[in-house]
Backbone atoms as SQL, in Angstrom:
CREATE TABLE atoms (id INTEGER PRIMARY KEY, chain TEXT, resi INTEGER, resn TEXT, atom TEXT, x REAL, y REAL, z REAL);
INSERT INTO atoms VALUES
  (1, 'A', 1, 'UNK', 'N', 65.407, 29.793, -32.754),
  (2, 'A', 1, 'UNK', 'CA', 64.234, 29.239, -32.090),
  (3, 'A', 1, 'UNK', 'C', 63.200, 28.749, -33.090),
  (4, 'A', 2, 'UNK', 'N', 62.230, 28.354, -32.997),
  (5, 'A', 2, 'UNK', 'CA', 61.450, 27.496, -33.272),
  (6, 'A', 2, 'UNK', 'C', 60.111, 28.787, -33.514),
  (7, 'A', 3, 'UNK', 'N', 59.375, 28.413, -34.653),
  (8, 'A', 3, 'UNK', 'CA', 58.616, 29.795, -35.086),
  (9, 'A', 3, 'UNK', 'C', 56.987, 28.583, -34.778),
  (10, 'A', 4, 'UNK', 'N', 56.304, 29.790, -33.991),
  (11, 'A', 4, 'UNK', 'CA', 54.959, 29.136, -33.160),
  (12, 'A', 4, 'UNK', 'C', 54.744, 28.694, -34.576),
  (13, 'A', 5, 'UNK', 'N', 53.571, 27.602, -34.329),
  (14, 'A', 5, 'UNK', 'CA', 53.104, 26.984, -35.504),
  (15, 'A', 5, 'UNK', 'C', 50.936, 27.645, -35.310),
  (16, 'A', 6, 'UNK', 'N', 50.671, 28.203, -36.429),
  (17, 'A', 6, 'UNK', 'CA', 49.216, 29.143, -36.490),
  (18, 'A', 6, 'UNK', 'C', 48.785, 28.121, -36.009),
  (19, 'A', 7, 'UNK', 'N', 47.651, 28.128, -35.201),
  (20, 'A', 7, 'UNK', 'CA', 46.347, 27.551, -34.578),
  (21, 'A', 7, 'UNK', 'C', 45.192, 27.104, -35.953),
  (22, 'A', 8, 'UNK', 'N', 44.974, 26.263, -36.713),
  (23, 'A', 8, 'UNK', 'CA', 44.671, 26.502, -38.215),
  (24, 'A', 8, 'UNK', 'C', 42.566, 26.584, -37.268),
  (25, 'A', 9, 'UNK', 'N', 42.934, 26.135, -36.517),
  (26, 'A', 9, 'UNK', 'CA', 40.996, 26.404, -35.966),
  (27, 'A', 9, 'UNK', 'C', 40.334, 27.731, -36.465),
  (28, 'A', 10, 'UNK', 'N', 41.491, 28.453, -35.816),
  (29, 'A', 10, 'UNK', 'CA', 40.861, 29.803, -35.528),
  (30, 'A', 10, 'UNK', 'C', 40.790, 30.428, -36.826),
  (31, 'A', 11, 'UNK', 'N', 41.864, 30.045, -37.741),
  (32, 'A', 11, 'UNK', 'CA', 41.455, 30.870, -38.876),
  (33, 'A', 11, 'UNK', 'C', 40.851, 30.037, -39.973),
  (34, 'A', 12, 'UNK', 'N', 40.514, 28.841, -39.778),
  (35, 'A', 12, 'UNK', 'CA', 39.080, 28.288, -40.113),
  (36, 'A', 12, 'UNK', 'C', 37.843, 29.204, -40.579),
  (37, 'A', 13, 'UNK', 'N', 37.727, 29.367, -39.389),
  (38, 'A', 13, 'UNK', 'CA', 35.946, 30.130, -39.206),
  (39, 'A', 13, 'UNK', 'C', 36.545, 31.506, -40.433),
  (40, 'A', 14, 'UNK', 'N', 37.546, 31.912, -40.274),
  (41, 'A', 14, 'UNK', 'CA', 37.564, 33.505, -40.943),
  (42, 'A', 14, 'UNK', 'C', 37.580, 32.862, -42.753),
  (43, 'A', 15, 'UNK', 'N', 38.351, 31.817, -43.128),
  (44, 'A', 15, 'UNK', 'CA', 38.446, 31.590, -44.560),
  (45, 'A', 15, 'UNK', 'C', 36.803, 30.532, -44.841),
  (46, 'A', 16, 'UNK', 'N', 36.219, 30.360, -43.925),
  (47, 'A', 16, 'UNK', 'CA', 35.082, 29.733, -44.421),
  (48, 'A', 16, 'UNK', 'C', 34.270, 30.497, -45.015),
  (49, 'A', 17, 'UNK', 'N', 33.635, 30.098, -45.996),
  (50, 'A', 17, 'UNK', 'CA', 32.349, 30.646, -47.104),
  (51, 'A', 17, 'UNK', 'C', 31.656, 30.846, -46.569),
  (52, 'A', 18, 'UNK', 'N', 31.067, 32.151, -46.616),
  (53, 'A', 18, 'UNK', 'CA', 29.745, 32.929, -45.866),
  (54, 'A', 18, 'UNK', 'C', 28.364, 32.680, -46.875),
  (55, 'A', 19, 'UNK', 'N', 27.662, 31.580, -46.389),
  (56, 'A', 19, 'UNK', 'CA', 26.664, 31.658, -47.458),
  (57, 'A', 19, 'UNK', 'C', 25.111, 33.242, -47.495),
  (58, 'A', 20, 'UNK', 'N', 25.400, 33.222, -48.989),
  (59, 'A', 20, 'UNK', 'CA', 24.039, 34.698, -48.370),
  (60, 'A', 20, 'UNK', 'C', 22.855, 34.060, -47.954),
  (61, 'A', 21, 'UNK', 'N', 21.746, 34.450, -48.287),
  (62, 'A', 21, 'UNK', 'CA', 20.177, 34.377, -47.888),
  (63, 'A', 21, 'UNK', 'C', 19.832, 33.634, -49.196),
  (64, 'A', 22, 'UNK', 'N', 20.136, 33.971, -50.284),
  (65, 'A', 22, 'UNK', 'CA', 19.470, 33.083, -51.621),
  (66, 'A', 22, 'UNK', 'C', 19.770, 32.098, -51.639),
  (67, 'A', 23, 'UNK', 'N', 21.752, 31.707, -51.221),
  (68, 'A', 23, 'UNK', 'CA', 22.398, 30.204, -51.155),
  (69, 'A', 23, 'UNK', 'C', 21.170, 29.668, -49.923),
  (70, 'A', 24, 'UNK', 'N', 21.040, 30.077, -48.967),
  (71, 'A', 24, 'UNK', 'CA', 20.070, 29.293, -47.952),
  (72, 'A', 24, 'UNK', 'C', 19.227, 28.522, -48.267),
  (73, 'A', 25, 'UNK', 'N', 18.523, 29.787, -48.991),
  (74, 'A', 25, 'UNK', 'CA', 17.042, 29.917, -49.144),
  (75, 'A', 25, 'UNK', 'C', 17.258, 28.259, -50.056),
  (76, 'A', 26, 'UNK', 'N', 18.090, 28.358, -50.803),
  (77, 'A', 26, 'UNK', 'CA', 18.448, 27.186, -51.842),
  (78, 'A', 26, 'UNK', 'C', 18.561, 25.863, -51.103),
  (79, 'A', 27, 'UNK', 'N', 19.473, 25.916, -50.325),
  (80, 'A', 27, 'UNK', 'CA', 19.983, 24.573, -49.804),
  (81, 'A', 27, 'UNK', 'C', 18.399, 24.335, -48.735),
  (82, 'A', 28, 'UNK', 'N', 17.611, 25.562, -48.285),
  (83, 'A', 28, 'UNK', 'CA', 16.641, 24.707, -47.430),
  (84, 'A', 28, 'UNK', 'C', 15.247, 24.819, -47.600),
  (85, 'A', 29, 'UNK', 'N', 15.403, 25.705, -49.367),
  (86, 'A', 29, 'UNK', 'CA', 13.861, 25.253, -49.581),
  (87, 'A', 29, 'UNK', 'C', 13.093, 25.920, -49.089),
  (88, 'A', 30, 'UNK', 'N', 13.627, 27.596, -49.303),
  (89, 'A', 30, 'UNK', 'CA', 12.991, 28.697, -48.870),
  (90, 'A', 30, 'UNK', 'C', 13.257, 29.552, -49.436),
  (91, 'A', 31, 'UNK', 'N', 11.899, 30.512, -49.407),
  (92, 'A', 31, 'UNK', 'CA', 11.859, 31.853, -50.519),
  (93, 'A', 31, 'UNK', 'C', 13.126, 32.845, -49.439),
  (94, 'A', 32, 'UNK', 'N', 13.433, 33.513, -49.759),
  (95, 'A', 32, 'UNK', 'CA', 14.601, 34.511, -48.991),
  (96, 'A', 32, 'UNK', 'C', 14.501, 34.770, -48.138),
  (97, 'A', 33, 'UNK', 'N', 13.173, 35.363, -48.194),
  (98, 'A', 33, 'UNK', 'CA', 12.353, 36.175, -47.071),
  (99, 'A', 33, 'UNK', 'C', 12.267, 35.695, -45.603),
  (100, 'A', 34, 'UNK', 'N', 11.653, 34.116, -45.746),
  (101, 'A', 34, 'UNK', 'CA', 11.593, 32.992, -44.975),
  (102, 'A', 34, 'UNK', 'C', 13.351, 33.186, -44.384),
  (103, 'A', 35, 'UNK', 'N', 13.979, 32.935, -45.112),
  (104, 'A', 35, 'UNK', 'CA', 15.557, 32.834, -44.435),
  (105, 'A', 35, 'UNK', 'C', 15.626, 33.710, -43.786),
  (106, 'A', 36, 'UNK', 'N', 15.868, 35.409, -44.215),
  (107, 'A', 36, 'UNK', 'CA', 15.582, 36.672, -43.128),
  (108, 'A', 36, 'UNK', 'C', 14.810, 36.112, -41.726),
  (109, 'A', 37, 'UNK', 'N', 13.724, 35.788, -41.591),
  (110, 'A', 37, 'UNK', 'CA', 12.402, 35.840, -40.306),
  (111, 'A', 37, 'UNK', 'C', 12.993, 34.616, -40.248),
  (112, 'A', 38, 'UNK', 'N', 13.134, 33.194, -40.433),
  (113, 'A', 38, 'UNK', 'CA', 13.791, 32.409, -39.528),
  (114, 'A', 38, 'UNK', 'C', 15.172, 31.548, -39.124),
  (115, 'A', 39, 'UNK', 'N', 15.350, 32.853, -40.294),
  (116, 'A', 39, 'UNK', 'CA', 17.377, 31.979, -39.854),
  (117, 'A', 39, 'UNK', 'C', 17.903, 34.131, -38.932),
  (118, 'A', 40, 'UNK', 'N', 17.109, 34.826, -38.758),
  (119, 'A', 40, 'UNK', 'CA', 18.302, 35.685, -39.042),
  (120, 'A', 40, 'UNK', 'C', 18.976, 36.161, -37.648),
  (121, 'A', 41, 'UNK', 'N', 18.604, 35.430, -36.734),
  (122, 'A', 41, 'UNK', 'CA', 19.118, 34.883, -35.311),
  (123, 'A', 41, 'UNK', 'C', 20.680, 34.739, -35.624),
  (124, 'A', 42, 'UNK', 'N', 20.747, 33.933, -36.869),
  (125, 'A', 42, 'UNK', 'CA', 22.175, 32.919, -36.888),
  (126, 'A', 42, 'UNK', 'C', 22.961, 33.882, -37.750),
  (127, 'A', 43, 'UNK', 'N', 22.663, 34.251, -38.568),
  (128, 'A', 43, 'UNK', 'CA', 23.369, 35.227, -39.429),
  (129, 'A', 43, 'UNK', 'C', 24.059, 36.385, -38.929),
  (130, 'A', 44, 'UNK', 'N', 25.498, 36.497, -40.017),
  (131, 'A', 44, 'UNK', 'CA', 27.092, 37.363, -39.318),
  (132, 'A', 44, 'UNK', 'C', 26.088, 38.912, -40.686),
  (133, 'A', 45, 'UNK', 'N', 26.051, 39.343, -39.820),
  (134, 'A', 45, 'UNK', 'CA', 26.364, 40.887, -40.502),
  (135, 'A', 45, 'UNK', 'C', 27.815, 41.408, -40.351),
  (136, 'A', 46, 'UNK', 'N', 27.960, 41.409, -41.974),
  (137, 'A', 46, 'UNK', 'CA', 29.158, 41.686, -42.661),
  (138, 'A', 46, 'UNK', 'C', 29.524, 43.026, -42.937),
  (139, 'A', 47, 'UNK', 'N', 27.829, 43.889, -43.007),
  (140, 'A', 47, 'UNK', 'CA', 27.787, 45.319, -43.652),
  (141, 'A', 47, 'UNK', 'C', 26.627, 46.249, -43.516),
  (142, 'A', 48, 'UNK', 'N', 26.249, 47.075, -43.201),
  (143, 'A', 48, 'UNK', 'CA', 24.625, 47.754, -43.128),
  (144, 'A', 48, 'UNK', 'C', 23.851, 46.881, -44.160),
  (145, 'A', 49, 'UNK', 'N', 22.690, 46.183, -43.472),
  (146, 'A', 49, 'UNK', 'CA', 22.041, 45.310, -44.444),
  (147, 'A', 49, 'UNK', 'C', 22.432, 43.914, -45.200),
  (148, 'A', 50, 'UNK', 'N', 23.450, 43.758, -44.713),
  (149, 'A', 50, 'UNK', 'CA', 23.725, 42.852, -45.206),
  (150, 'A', 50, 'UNK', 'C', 24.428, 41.851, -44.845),
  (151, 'A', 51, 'UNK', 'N', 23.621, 40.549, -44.627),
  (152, 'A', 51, 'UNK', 'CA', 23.808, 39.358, -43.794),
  (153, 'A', 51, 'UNK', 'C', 24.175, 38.293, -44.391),
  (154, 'A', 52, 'UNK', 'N', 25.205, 37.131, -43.692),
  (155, 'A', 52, 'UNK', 'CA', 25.316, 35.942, -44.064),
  (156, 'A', 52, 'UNK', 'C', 25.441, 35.273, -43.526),
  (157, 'A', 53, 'UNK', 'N', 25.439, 34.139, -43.495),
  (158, 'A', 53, 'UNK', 'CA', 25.195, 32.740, -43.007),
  (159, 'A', 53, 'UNK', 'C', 26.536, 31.976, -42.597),
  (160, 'A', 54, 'UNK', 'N', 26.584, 31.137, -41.992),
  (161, 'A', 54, 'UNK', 'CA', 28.152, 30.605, -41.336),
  (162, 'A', 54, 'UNK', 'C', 27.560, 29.123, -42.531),
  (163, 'A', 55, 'UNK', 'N', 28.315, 28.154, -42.828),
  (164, 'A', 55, 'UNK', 'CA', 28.330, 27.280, -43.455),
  (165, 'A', 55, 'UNK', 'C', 27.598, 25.624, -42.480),
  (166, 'A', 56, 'UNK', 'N', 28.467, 26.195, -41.513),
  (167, 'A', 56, 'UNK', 'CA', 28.873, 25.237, -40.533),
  (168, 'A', 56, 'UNK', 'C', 27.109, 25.066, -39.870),
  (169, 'A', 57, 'UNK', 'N', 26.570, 26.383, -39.802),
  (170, 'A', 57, 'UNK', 'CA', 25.109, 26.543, -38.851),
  (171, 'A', 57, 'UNK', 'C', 23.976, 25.809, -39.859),
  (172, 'A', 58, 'UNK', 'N', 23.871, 25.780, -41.098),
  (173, 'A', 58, 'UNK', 'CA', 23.459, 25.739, -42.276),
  (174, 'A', 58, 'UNK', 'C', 23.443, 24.109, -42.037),
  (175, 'A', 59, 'UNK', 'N', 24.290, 23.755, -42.099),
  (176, 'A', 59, 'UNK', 'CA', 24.401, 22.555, -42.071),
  (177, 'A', 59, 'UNK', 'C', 24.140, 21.564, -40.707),
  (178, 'A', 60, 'UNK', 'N', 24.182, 22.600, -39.864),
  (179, 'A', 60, 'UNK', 'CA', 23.897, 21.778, -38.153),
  (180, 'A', 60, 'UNK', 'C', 22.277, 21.882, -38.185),
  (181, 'A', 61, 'UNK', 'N', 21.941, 22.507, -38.515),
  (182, 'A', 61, 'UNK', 'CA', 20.331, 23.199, -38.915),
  (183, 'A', 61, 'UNK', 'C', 19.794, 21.842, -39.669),
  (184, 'A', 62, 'UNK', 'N', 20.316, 21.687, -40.611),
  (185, 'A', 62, 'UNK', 'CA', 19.697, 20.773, -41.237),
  (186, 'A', 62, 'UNK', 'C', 20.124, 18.916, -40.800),
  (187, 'A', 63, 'UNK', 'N', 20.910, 19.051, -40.074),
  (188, 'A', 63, 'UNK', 'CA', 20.770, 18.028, -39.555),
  (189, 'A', 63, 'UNK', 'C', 19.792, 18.107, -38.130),
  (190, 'A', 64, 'UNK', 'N', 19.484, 18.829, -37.335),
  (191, 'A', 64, 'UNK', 'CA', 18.819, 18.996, -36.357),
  (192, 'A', 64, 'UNK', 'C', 16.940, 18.407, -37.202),
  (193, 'A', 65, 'UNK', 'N', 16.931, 19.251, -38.400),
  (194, 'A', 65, 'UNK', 'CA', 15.570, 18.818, -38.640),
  (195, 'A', 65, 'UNK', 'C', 15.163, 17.463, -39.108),
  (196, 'A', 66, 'UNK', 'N', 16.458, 16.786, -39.854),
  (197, 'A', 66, 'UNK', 'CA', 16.578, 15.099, -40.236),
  (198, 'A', 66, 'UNK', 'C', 16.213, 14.926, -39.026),
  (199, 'A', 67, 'UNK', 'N', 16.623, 14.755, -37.847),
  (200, 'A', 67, 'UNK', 'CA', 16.103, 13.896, -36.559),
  (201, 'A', 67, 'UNK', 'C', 15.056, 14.319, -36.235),
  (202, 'A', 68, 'UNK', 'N', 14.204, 15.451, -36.495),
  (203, 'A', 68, 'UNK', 'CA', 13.195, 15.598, -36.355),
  (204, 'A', 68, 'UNK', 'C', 11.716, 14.816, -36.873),
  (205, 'A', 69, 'UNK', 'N', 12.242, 14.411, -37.655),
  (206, 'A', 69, 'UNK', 'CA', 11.395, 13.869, -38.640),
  (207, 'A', 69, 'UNK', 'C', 10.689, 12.154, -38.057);
């Protein structure tokens, strides 16, 4: 028979780069802190205290504020 072929979507999201709070803070021009109080809605806790960022949100984020403008 014929061996299922993986769904590559789903394990997408799991091999994607978890950015931390400093990469953020970097790409959007914010002290850390700022990332904590207004990204930390979006952020995957990985561990007691310790949060990260999806790549994908990071980047929808910052296109949401280009049209803002």
């Amino acid at each position: 028979g014929t061996l299922p072929v993986p769904s590559t979507s789903a394990d997408a999201a799991e091999i994607e780069p978890l950015m931390t709070a400093a990469d953020v803070g970097h790409v959007l021009q914010l002290p850390r802190k700022r990332v904590y109080e207004v990204l930390g809605h979006l952020a995957i806790q990985i561990a007691p205290h310790t949060l990260r960022w999806r790549h994908a949100d990071i980047l929808a984020l910052i296109d949401e504020r280009r049209r803002d403008r």
